[in-house]
N, C-alpha and C positions, 0 to 999 in steps of 0.2 A: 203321742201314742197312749192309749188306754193300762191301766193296770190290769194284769192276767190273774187270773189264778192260780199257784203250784203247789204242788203237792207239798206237805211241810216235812222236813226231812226227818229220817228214822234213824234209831240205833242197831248198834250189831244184833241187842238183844228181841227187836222187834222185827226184822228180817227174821229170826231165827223161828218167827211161829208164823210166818207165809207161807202159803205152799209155793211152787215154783212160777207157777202158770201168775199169780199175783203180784209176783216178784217183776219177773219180765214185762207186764203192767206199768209197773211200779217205775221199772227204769227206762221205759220209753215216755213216761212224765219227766223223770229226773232230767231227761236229755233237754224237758224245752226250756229248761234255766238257761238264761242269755249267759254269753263270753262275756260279757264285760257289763259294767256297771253305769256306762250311760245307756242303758234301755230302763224304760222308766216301769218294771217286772217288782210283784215284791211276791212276800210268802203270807200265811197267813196274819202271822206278826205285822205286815205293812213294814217290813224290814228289807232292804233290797238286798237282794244275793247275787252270785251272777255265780260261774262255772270256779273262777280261781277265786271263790274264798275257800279258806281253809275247812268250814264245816260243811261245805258241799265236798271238797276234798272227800273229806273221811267217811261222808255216806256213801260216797260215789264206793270208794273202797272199802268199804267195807258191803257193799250189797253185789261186787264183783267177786268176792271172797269166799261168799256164802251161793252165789251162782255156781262158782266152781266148782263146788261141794258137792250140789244136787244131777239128779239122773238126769242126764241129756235120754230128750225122746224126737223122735220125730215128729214134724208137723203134722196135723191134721189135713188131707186135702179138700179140697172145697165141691168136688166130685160127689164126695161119700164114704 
């Protein structure tokens, strides 16, 4: 399997100057980190990560945290 590219992970303080719409972006990347660590995935580092390290851990929560925070809107429909 080929190396991907992801997103490289953020701090609380770098969430905090996203708007929302960037954020939700943001963590539909965060989601294609693999479960586990034999898929051959790295970040930009060429460090492999997968869903249960600890620093995907604390982005993941911490960009949950800061969602919670912000105006839920409704979607856009594709109509108009």
């Amino acid at each position: 399997m080929s190396t991907k590219r992801l997103p490289k992970l953020l701090t609380k303080e770098q969430f905090e100057k996203l708007n929302t719409k960037r954020l939700l972006t943001y963590k539909n990347k965060l989601m294609k980190y693999p479960n586990d660590q034999g898929l051959d995935w790295a970040d930009g580092d060429n460090k492999v990560l997968c869903k249960t390290d600890d620093e995907w851990k604390d982005c993941n929560n911490a960009l949950k945290k800061i969602l919670a925070l912000r105006e839920h809107v409704e979607r856009k429909s594709k109509d108009g």
